[in-house]
C-alpha positions in Angstrom: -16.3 -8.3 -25.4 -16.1 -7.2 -21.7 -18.9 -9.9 -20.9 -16.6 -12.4 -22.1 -13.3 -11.2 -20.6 -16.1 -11.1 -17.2 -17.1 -14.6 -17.9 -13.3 -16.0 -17.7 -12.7 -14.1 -14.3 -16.2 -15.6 -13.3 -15.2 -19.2 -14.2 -11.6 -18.7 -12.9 -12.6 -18.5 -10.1 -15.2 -21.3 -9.8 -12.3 -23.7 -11.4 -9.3 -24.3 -8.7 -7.3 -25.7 -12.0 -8.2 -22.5 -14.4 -4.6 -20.5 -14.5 -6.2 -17.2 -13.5 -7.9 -19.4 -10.2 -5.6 -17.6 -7.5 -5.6 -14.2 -9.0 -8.8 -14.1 -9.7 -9.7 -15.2 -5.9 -7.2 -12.3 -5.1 -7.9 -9.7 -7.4 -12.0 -10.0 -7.4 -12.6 -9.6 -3.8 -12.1 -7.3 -0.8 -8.5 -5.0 -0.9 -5.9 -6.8 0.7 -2.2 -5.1 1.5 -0.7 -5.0 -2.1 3.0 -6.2 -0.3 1.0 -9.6 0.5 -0.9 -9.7 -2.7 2.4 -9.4 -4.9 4.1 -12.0 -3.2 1.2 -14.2 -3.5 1.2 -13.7 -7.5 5.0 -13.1 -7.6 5.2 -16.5 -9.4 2.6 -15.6 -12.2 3.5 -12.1 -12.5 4.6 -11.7 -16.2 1.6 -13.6 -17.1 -0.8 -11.8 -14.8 0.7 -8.2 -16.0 -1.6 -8.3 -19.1 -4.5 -9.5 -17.0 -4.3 -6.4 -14.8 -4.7 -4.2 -18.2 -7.3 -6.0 -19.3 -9.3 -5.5 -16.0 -8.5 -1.6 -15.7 -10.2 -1.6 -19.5 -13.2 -2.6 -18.3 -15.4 -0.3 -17.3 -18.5 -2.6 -15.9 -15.5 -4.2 -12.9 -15.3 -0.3 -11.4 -19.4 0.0 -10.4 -19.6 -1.8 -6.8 -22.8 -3.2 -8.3 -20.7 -5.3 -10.9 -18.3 -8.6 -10.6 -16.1 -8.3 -7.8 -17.7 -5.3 -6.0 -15.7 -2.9 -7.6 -12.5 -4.2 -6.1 -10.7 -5.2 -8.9 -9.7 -2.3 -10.3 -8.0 -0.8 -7.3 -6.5 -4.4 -6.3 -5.0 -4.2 -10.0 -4.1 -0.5 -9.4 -2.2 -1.6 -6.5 -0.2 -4.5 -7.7 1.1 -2.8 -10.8 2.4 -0.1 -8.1 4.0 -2.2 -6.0 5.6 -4.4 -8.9 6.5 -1.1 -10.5 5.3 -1.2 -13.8 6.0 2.0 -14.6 4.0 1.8 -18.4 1.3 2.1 -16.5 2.0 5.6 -14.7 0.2 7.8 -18.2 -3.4 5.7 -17.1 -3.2 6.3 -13.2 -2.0 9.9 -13.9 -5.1 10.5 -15.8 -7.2 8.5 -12.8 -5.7 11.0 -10.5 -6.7 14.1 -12.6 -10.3 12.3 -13.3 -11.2 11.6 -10.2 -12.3 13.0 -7.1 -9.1 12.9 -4.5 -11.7 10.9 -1.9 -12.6 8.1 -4.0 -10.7 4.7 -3.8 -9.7 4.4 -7.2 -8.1 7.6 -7.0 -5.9 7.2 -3.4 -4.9 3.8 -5.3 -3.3 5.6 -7.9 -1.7 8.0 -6.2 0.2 5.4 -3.8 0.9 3.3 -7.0 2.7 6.3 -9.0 4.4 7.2 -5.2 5.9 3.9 -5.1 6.9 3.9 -8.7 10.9 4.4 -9.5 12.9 8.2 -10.4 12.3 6.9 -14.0 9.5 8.6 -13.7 10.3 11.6 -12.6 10.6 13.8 -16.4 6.9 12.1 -17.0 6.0 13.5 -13.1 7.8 16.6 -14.0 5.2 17.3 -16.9 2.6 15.9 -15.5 3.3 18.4 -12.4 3.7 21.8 -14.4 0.6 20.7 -16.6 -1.5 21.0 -13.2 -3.6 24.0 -11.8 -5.0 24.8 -8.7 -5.4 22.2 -5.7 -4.2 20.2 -8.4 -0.6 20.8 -7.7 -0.4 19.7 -4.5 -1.4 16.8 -5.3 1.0 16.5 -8.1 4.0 17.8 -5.4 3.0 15.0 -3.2 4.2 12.7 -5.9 6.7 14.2 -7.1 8.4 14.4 -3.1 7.9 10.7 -2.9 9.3 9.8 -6.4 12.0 12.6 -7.1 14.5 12.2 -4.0 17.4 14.4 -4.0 16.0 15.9 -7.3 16.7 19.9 -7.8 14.0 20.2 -10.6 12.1 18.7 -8.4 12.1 20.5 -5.9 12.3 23.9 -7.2 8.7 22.9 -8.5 7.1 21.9 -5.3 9.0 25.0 -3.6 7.1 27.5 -5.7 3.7 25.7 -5.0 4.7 25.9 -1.3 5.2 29.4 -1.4 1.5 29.7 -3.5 0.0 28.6 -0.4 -2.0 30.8 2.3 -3.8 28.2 4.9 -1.6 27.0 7.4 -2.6 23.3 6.9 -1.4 23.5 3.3 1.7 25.1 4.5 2.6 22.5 6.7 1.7 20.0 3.9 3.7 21.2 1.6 6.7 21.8 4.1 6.7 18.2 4.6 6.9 17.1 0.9 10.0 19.5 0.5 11.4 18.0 3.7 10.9 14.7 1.8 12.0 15.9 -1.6 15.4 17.5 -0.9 16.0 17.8 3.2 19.2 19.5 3.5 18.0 22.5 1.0 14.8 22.2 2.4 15.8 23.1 6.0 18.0 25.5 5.7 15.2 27.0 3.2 11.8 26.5 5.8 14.4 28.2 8.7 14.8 31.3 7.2 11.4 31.4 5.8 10.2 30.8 9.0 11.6 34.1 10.3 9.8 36.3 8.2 6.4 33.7 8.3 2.9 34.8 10.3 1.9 31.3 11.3 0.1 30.7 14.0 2.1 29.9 17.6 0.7 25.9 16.7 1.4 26.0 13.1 4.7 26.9 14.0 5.8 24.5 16.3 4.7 21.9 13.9 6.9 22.9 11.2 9.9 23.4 13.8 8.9 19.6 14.7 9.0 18.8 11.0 12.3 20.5 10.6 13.9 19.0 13.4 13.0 15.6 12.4 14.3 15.7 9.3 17.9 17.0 10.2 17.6 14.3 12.7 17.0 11.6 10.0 19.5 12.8 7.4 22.2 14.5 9.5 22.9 11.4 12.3 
């Protein structure tokens, strides 16, 4: 079945007048900026939708030996994140826990769930206190760029900041509850910062941090 599915993305794009000729031109080659590929496809999006499923079921399109390189996946992965088709978010939550955090595929996914709607944010709630180890600050990351303003939220990514002993995930996840909740989140990161041990450098980074976001929300 996948070598016929294959075959109709091979002769889309071979055929100017086949319906799937400009995604398939789009979508099987090199990663473009997903802002300039959805408004390419904006016109064909609730047709091309079911298209993208049907290329993230295929498991021959993710080798970079197969059609397309291995780009379509993470071109698919992309434009369902910046169109915000949030049915999607179970299968690129499970591409995020699957894969290694340095691979493609998986930095897709995470910057297509980060651009998804609060909707999301129960689903990225669960998802969040399902996750051990490095794991959950991965899952905070989301969760800072989805769940604005949301207490639940972050309560959750506060506790996996305070889990932390290297500096460099310190800082890290001081910016994510910067992003998550910033008024809580200075006053918060100011008085932990009195009884902190970081380094003179790791310091004045998360002073800069903290500055900058009371500049942003507090004009």
């Amino acid at each position: 079945m996948s070598d016929e599915k294959i075959a109709i993305w091979r002769e889309a794009i071979k055929d100017a007048n086949h319906p799937r000729h400009k995604a398939a031109w789009v979508l099987f080659t090199e990663s473009k900026r997903p802002e300039g590929i959805a408004r390419l496809l904006e016109a064909q999006k609730d047709e091309i939708i079911p298209w993208l499923y049907e290329i993230l079921d295929m498991e021959e399109l993710y080798e970079d030996t197969g059609f397309g390189g291995g780009w379509a996946p993470i071109n698919a992965i992309r434009l369902l994140g910046q169109w915000q088709v949030t049915d999607v978010v179970p299968r690129l939550l499970k591409i995020i826990s699957d894969e290694d955090d340095e691979t493609i595929i998986s930095s897709a996914a995470f910057v297509a769930v980060s651009n998804m709607p609060p909707s999301i944010t129960d689903e990225l709630l669960a998802f969040a206190h399902a996750q051990k180890g490095d794991s959950r600050t991965t899952a905070a990351g989301l969760l800072a760029d989805v769940a604005k303003d949301d207490a639940r939220a972050y309560e959750w990514i506060k506790s996996v900041f305070l889990e932390q002993t290297e500096e460099w995930q310190i800082l890290y996840m001081a910016e994510n509850l910067l992003v998550v909740y910033p008024a809580q989140a200075t006053a918060f990161l100011k008085d932990w910062l009195k009884k902190s041990h970081l380094s003179k450098e790791a310091r004045k980074r998360l002073e800069k941090y903290i500055t900058d976001a009371s500049a942003s929300n507090f004009p």
